[in-house]
N, CA and C atoms as an extended XYZ file, in Angstrom:
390
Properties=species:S:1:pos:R:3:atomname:S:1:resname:S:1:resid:I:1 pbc="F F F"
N        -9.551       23.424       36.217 N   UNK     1
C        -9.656       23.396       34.786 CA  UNK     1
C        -8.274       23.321       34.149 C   UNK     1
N        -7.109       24.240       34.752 N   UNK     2
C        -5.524       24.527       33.857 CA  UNK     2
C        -5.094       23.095       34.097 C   UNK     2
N        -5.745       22.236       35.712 N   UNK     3
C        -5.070       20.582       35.714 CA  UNK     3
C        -5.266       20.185       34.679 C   UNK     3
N        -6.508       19.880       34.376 N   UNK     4
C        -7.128       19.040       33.491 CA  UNK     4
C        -5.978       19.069       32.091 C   UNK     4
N        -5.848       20.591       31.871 N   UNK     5
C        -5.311       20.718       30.224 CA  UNK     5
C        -4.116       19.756       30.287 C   UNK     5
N        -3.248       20.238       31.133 N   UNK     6
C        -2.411       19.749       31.144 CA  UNK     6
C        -1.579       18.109       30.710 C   UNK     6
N        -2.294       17.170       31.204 N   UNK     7
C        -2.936       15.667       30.761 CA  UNK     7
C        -3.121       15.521       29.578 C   UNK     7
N        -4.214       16.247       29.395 N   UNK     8
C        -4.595       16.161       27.605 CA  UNK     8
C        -3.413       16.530       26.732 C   UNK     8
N        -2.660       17.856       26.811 N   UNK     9
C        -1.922       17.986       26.266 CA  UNK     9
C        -0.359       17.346       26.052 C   UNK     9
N        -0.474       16.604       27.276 N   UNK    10
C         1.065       15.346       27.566 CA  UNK    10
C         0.135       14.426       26.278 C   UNK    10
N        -1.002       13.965       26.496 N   UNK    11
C        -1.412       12.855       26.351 CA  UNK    11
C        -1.320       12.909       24.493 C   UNK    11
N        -2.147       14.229       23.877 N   UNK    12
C        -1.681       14.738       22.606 CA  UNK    12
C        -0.530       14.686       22.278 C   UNK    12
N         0.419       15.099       23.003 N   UNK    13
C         1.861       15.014       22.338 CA  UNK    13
C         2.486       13.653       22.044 C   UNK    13
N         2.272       12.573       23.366 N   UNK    14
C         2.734       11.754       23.338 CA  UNK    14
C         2.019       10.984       21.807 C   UNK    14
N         1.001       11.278       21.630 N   UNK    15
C         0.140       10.686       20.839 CA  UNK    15
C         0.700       10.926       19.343 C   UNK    15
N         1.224       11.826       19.199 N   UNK    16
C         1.504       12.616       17.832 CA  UNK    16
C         3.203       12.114       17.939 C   UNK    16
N         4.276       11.768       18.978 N   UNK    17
C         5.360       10.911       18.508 CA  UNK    17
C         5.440        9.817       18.053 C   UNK    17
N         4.297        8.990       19.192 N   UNK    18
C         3.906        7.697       18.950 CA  UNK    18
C         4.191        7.457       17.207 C   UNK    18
N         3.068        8.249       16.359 N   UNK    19
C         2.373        7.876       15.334 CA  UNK    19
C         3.785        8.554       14.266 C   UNK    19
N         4.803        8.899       14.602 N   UNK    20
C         5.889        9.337       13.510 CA  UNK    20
C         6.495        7.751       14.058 C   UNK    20
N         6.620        6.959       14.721 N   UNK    21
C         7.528        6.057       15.053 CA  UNK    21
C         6.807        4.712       14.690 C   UNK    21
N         5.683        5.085       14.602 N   UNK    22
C         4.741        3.638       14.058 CA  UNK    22
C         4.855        3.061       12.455 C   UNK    22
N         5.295        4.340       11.907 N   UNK    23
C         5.472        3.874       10.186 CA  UNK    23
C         6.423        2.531       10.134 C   UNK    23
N         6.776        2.291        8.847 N   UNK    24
C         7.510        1.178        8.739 CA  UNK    24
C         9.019        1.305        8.805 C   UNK    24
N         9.687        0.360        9.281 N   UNK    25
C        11.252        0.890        9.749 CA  UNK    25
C        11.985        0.180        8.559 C   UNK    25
N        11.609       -0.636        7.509 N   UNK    26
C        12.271       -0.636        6.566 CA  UNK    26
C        11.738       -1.276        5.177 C   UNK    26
N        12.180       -1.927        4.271 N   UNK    27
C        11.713       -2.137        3.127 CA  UNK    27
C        10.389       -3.654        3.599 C   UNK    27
N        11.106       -4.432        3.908 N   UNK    28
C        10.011       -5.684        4.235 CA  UNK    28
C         8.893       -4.936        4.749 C   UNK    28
N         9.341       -4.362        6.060 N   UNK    29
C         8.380       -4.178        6.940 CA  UNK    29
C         7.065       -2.862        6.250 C   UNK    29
N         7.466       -2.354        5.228 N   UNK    30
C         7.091       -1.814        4.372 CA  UNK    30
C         5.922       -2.448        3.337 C   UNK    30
N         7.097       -3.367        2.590 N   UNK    31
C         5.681       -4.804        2.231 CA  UNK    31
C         4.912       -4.704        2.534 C   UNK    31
N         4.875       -5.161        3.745 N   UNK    32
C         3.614       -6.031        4.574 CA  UNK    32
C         2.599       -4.928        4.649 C   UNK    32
N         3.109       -3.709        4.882 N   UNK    33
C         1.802       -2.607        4.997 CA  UNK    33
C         0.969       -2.695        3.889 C   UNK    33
N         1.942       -2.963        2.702 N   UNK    34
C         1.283       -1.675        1.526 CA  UNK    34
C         0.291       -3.000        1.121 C   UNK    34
N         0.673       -4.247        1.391 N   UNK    35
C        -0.453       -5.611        1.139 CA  UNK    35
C        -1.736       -5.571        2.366 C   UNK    35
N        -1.042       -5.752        3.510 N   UNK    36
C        -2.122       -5.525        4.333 CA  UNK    36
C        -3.222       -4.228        4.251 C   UNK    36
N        -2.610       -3.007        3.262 N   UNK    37
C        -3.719       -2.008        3.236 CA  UNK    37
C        -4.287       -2.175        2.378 C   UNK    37
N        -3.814       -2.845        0.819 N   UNK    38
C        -4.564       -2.779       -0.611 CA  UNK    38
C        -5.538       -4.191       -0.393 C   UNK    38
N        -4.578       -5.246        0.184 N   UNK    39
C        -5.769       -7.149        0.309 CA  UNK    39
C        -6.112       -7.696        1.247 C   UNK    39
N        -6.791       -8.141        1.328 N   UNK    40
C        -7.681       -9.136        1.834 CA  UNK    40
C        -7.367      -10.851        1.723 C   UNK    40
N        -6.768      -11.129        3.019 N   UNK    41
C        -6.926      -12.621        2.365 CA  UNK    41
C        -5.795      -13.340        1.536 C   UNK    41
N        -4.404      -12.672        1.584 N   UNK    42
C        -3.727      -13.014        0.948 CA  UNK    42
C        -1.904      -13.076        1.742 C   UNK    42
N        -2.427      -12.622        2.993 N   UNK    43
C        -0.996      -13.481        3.905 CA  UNK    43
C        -0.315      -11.815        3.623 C   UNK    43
N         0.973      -11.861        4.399 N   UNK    44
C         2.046      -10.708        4.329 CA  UNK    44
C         2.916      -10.483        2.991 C   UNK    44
N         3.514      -11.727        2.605 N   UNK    45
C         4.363      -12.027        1.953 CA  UNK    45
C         3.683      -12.636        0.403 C   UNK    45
N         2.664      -12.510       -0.088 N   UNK    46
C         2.334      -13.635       -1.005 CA  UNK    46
C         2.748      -13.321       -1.965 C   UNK    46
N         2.837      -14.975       -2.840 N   UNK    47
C         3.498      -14.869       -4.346 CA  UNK    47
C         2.795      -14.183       -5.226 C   UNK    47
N         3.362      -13.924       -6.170 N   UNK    48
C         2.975      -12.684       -7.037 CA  UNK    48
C         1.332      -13.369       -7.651 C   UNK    48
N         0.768      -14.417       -8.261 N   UNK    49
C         0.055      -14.826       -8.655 CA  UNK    49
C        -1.312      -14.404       -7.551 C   UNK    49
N        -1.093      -14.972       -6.120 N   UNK    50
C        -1.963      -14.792       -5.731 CA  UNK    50
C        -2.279      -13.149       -5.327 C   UNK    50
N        -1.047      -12.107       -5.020 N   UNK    51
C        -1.404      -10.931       -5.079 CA  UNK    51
C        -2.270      -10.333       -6.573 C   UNK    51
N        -1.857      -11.268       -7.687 N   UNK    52
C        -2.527      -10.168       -8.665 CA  UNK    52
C        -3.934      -10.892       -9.150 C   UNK    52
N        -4.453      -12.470       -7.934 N   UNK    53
C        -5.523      -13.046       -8.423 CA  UNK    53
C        -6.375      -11.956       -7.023 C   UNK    53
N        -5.658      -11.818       -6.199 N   UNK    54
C        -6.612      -10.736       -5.011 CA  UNK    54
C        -7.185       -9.257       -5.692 C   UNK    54
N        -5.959       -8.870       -6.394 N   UNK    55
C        -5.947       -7.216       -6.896 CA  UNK    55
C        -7.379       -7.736       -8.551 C   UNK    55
N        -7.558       -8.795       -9.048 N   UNK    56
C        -8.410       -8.624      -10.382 CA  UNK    56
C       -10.152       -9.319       -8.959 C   UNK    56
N        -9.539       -9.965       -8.697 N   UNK    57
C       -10.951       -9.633       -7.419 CA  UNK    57
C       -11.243       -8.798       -7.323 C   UNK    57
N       -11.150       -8.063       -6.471 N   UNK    58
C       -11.030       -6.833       -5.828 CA  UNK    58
C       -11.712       -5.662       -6.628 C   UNK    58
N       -10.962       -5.661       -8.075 N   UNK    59
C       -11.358       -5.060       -9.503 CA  UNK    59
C       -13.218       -5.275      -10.020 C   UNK    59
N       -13.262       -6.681       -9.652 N   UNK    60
C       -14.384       -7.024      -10.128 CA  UNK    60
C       -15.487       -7.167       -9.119 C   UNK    60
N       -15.143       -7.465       -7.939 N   UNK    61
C       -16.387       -7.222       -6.609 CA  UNK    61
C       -16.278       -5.853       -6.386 C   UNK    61
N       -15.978       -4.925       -6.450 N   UNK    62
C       -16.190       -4.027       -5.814 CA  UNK    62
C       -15.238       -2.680       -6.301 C   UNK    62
N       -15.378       -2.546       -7.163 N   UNK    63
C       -13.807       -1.797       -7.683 CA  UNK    63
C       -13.885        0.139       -7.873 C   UNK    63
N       -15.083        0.633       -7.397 N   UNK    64
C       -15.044        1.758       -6.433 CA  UNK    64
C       -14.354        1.940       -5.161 C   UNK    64
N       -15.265        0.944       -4.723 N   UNK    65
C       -14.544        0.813       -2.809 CA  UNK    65
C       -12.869        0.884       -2.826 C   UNK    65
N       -12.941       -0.600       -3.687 N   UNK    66
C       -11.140       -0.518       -3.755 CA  UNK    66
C       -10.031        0.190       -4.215 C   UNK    66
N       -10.789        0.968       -5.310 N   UNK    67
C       -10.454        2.249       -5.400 CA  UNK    67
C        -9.745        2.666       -4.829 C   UNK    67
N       -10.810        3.165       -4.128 N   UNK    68
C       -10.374        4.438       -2.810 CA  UNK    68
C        -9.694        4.207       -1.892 C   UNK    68
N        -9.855        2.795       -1.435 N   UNK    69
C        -8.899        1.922       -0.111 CA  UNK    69
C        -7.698        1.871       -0.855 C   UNK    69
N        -7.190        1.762       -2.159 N   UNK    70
C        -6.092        1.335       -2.685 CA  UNK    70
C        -5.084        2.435       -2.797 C   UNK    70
N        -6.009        3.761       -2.850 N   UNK    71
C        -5.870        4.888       -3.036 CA  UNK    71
C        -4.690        5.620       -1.876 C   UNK    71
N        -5.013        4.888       -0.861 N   UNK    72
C        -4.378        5.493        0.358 CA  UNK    72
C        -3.377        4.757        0.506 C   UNK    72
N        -2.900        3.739       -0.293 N   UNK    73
C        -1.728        2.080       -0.117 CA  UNK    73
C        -0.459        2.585       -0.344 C   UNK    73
N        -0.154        3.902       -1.076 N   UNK    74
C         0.894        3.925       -1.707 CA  UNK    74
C         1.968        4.320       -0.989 C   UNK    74
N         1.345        5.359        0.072 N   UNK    75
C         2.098        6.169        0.963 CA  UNK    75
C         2.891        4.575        2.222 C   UNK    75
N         2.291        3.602        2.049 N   UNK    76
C         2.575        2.455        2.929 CA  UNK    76
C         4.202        2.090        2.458 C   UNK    76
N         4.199        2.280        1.623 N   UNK    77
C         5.809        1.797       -0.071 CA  UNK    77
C         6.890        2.675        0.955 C   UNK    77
N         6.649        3.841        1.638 N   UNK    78
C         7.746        5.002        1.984 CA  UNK    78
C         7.949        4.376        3.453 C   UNK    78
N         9.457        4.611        3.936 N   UNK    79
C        10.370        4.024        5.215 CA  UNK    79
C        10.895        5.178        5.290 C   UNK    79
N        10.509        5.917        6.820 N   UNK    80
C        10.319        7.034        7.041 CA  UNK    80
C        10.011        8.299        5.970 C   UNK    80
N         9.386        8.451        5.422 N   UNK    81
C         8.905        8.922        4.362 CA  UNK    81
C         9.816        9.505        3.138 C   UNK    81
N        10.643        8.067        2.918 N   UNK    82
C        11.307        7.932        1.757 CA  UNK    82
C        11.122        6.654        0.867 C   UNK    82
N        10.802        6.191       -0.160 N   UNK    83
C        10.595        5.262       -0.988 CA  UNK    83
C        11.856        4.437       -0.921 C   UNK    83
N        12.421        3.039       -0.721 N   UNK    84
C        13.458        2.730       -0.857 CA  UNK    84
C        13.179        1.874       -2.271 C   UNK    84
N        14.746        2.096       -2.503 N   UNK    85
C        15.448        2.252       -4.330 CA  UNK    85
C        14.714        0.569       -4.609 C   UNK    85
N        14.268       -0.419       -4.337 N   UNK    86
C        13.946       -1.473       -4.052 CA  UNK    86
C        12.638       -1.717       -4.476 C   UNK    86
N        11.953       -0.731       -3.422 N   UNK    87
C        10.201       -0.297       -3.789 CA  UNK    87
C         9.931        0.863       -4.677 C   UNK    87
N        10.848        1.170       -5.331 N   UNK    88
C        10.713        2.394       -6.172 CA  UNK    88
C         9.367        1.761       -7.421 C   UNK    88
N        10.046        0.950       -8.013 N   UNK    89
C         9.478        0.504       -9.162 CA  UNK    89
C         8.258       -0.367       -9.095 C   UNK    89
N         7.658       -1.305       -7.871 N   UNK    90
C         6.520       -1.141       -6.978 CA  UNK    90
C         5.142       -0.294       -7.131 C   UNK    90
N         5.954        1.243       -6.645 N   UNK    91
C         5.559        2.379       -6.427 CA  UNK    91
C         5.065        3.073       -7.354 C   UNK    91
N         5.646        2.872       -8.510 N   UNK    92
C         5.609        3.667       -9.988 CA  UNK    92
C         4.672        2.662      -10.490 C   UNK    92
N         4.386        1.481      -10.508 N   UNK    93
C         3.618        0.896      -10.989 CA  UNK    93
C         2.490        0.273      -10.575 C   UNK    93
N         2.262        0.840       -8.867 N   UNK    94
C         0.826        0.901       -8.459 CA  UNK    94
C         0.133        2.371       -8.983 C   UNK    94
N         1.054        3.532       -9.156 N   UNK    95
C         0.421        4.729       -9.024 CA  UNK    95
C         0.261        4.646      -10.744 C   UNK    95
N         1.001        4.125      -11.487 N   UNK    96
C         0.046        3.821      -13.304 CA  UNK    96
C        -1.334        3.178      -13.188 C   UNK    96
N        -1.462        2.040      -12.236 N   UNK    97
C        -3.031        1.518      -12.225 CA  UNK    97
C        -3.363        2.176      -11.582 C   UNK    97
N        -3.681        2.536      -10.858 N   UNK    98
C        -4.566        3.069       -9.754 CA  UNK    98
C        -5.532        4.190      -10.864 C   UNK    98
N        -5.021        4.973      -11.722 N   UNK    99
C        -6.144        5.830      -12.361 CA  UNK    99
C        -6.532        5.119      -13.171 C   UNK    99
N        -6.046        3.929      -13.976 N   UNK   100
C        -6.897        2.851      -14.791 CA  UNK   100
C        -8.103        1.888      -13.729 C   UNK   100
N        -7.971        1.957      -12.662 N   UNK   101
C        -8.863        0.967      -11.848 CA  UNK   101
C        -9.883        1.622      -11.480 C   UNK   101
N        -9.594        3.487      -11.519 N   UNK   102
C       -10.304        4.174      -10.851 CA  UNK   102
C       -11.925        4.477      -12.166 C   UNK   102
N       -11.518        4.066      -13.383 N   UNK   103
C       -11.944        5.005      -14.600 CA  UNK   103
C       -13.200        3.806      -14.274 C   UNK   103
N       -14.495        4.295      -14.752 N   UNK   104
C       -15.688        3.103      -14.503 CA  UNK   104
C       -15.549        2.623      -15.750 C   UNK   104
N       -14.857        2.734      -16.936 N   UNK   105
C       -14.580        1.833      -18.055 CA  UNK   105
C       -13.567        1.752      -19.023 C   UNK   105
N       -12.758        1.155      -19.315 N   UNK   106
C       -11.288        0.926      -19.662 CA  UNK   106
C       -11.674       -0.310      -20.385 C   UNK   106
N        -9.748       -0.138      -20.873 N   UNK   107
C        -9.644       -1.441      -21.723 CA  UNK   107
C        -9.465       -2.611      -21.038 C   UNK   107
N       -10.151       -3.416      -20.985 N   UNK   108
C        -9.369       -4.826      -20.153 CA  UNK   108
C        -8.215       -4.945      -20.481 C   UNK   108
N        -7.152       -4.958      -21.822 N   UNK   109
C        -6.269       -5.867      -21.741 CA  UNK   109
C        -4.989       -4.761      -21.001 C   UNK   109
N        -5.679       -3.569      -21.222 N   UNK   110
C        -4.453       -2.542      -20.478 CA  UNK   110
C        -4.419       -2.522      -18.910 C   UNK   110
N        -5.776       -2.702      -18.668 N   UNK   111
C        -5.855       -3.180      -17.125 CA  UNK   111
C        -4.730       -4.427      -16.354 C   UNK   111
N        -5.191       -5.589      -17.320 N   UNK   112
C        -4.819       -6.818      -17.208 CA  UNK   112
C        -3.262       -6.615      -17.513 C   UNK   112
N        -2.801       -6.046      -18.348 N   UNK   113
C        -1.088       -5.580      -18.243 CA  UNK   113
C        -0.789       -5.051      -17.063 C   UNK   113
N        -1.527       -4.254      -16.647 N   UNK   114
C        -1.358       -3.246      -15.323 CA  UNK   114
C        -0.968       -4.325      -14.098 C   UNK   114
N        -2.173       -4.874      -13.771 N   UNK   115
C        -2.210       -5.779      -12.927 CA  UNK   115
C        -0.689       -6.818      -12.728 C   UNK   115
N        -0.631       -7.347      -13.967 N   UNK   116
C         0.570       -8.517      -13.884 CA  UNK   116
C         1.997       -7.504      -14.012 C   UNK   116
N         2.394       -6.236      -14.925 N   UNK   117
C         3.519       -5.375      -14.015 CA  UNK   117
C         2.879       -5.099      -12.452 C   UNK   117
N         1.935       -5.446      -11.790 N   UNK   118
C         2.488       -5.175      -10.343 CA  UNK   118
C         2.758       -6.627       -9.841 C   UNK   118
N         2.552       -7.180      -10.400 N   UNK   119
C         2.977       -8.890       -9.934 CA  UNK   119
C         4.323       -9.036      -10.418 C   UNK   119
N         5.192       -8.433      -11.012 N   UNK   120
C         6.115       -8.326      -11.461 CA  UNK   120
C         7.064       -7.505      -10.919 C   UNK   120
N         6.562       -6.093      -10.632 N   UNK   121
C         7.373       -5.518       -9.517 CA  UNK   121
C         7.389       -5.750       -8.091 C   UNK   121
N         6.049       -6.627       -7.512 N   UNK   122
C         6.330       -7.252       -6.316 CA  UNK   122
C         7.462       -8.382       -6.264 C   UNK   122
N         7.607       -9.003       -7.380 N   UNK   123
C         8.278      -10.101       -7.545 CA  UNK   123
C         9.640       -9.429       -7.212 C   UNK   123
N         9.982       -8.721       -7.759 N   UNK   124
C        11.254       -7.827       -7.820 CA  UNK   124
C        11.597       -7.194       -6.407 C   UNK   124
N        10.271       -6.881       -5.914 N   UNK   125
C        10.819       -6.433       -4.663 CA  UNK   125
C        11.241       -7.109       -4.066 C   UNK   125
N        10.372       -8.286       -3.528 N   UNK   126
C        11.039       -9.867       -2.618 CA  UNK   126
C        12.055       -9.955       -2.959 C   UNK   126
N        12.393       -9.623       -3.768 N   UNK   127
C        14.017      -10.774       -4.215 CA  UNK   127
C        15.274       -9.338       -4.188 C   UNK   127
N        14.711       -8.409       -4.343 N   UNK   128
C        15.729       -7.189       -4.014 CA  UNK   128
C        15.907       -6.535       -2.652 C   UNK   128
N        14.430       -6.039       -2.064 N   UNK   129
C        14.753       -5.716       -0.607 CA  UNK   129
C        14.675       -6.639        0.439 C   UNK   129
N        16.222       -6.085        1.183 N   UNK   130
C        16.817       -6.925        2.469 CA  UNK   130
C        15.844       -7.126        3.380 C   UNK   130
């Protein structure tokens, strides 16, 4: 039985470094998470238009679900669990929509502002982080 633990508990540990070393190692590689966790269908890198024609999708098929999936995107923005100065403003302006996307009824046009500042701070990011 004490064999057995033993295994499991290498196997736990190893398991629990693994997953501190899996985050993102820098601002790009950062990107790509926080898109690959919030869209669907819209490549690593995409131009701002088509990220904010995915994010008013998204809004309108299904915009509970995405919610909540979007909900968990933000923590993707942090390189080793620090925000870089790059994705700061990104960051600040997914976490303003996110409680407007969450509300089951809002203003469209404050939404629709929401939406295009994050097409705007993605834009900013591409062109600022290395």
């Amino acid at each position: 039985m004490r064999g057995a633990a033993v295994p499991c508990l290498a196997l736990a540990l190893g398991a629990c470094a693994r997953a501190v070393d899996e985050g993102p190692r820098d601002a790009r590689e950062a990107m790509t998470q926080w898109v690959r966790c919030a869209f669907d269908g819209v490549g690593s890198t995409p131009p701002a238009p088509a990220l904010e024609g995915a994010l008013r999708q998204a809004l309108r098929h299904d915009r509970g679900a995405w919610a909540v999936r979007a909900g968990r995107c933000e923590s993707a923005l942090a390189v080793r669990g620090e925000t870089p100065a790059c994705l700061r403003v990104l960051r600040d302006r997914w976490a303003e929509m996110l409680p407007r996307a969450q509300q089951p009824t809002d203003d469209p046009i404050t939404l629709d502002v929401s939406v295009r500042r994050i097409g705007d701070a993605w834009t900013s990011a591409r062109l600022r982080c290395p």
